[in-house]
N, C-alpha and C positions, 0 to 999 in steps of 0.2 A: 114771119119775115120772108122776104121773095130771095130767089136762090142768086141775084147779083147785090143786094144787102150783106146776104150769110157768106159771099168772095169777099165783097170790099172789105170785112171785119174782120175776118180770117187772115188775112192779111196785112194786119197792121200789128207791129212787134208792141208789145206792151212792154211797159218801163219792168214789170216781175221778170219778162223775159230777158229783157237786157241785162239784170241782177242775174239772175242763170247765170249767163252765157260770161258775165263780170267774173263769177266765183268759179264756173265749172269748166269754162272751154278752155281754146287752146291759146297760149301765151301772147298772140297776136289777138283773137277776137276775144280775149278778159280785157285787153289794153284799151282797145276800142270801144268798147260795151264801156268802163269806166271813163273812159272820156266823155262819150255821147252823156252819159247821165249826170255828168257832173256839171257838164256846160247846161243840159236842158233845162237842171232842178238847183244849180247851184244860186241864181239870181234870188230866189225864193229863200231858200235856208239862210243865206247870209241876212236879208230883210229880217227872218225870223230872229237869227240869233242878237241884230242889233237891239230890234224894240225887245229880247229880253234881258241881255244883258247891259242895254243902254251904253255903250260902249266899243264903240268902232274897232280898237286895237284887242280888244277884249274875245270879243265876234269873232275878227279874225283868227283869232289864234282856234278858236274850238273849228271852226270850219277847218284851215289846217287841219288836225286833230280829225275831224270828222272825214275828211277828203283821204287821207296819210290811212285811217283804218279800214278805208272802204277798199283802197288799191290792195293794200296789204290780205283783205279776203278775210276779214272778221265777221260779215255779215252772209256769209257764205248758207248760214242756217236760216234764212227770213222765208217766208211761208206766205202763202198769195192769200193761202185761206185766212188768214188772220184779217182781209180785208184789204182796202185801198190802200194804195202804194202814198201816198199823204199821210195817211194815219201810220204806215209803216217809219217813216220818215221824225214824224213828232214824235214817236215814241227814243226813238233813238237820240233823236236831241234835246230830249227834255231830261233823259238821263246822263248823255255828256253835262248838261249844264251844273245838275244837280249834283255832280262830279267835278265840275270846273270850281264851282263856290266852294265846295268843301277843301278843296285845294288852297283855296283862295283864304280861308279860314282861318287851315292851319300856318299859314304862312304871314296872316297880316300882325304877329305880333313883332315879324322880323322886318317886313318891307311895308313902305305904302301901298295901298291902289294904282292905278293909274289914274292920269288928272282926269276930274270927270266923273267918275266909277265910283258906283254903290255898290250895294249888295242887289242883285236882282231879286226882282218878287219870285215867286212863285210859279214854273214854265208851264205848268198845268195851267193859270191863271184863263177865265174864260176870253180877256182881252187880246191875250197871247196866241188864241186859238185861231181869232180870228184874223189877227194880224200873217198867220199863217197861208187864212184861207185866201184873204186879200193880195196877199204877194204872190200867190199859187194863178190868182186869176190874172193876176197882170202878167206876169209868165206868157200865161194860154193866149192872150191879146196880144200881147208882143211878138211871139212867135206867128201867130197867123193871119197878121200885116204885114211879116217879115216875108214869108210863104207866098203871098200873093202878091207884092211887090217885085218880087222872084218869078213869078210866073210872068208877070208884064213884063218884065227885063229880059226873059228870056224869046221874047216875040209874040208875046200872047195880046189878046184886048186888053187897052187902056184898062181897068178894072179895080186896079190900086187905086190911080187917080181920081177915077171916077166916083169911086166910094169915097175917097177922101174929100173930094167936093161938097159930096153933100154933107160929112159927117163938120165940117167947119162951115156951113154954110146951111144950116140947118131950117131954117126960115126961108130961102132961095126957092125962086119958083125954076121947073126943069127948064124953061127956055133962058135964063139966065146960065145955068149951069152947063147947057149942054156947047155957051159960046165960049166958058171959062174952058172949056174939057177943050174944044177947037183950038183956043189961043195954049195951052199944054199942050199939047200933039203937035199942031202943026195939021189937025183933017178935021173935015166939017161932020159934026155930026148934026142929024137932025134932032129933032126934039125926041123924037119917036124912036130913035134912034139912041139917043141918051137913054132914054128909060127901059129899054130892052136891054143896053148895057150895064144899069146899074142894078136892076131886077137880078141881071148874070152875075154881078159883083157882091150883092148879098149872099143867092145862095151860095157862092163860092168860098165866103166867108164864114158864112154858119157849118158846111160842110167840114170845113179847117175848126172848125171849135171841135165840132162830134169829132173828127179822129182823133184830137188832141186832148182831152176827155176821158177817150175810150183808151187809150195808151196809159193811165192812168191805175184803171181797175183790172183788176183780177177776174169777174166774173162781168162777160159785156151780155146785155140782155136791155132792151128797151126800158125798165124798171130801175136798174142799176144807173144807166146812164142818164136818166131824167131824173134822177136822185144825186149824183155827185152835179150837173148842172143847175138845179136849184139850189144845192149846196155853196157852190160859186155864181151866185146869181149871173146866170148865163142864159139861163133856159129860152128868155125870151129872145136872145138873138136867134135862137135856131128851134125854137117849136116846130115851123112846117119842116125845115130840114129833117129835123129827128125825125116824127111821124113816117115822113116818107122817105126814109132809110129803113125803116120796120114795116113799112108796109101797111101805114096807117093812113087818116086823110089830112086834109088842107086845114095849116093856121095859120094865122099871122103873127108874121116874125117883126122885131122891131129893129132897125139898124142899129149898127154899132155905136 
């Protein structure tokens, strides 16, 4: 890895660390650290807990429940070696669940369910796994569309738009696109000119997966991170991004 790789990486807080800094800092940065992680990872866990326990009001309440012990510093003992901060995550709610049911259990001979509500399968379930992995990657995409939407907003190149062009317009040849990108803006771009922006527009996109990825894991290492990426079938948005973040050579990426 080249020595402006081993900065960019160095420098990016990983979600273990913001669990740190949740359970161990000081009463201001725990506050913070638990907010950031709950809005980050919150969209996901609740996805998760619906398709297991089939049951919206249900969900919510263990998220509560998961949200209430996280502030409170019950996880204060979580360990990075155990592996990715996902895997940390299902383990913790697959054992709320299996604790929400037996609740549920001993209580259904006094009250109903709620309308709707079964008994959940099984949170280990392989379906359940992936239901996990799936709402973890729409997460990562949704955040960095957010990110680069953010950047154009902020004065940057068309680059959101530009990518969004072609991502709903998929069949469109560049000189079609680069008059839609003109009539959004408001400036001509040429054709030549579209496609140097949207070349800029991917890899800025696949750049925002890898650090979004690598915040993720506990151990960042080119093996690691092309392993949780194929995990979330991501890899191929950012193949050449990765490679050349580690110092490796030229692949092709596919857009979003």
């Amino acid at each position: 890895m080249n020595r402006q790789s081993n900065n960019r990486l160095s420098g990016i807080d990983t979600a273990w660390s913001v669990v740190r800094d949740a359970h161990a800092g000081s009463k201001t940065t725990a506050k913070e650290a638990q907010e950031e992680l709950l809005l980050r990872y919150g969209g996901a866990i609740r996805r998760y807990l619906v398709a297991a326990l089939r049951n919206e009001e249900m969900a919510h309440e263990v998220f509560q429940e998961f949200a209430l012990r996280f502030v409170r510093g019950d996880f204060h003992s979580a360990d990075p070696a155990l592996g990715k901060f996902r895997d940390f995550v299902k383990r913790i709610l697959s054992n709320m669940i299996v604790d929400y049911q037996r609740g549920l259990q001993r209580e259904v001979a006094v009250r109903s369910l709620p309308d709707g509500a079964a008994m959940a399968e099984n949170p280990r379930d392989d379906h359940l796994d992936r239901e996990l992995v799936n709402s973890w990657r729409e997460e990562v995409f949704a955040r960095c569309w957010a990110l680069l939407d953010e950047q154009e907003r902020s004065g940057g190149n068309p680059v959101y738009t530009a990518l969004c062009l072609r991502v709903e317009n998929e069949t469109a040849r560049s000189e079609v696109l680069a008059v839609k990108l003109e009539s959004c803006t408001g400036k001509h771009f040429s054709v030549g000119a579209f496609r140097v922006l949207l070349h800029r527009a991917r890899t800025l996109f696949a750049n925002l997966v890898i650090d979004d990825v690598v915040q993720s894991l506990a151990t960042v290492s080119e093996e690691e991170v092309e392993r949780e990426l194929i995990e979330l079938n991501l890899l191929g948005y950012c193949r050449n991004a990765l490679r050349r973040r580690f110092g490796g050579g030229d692949a092709v990426d596919s857009p979003p």
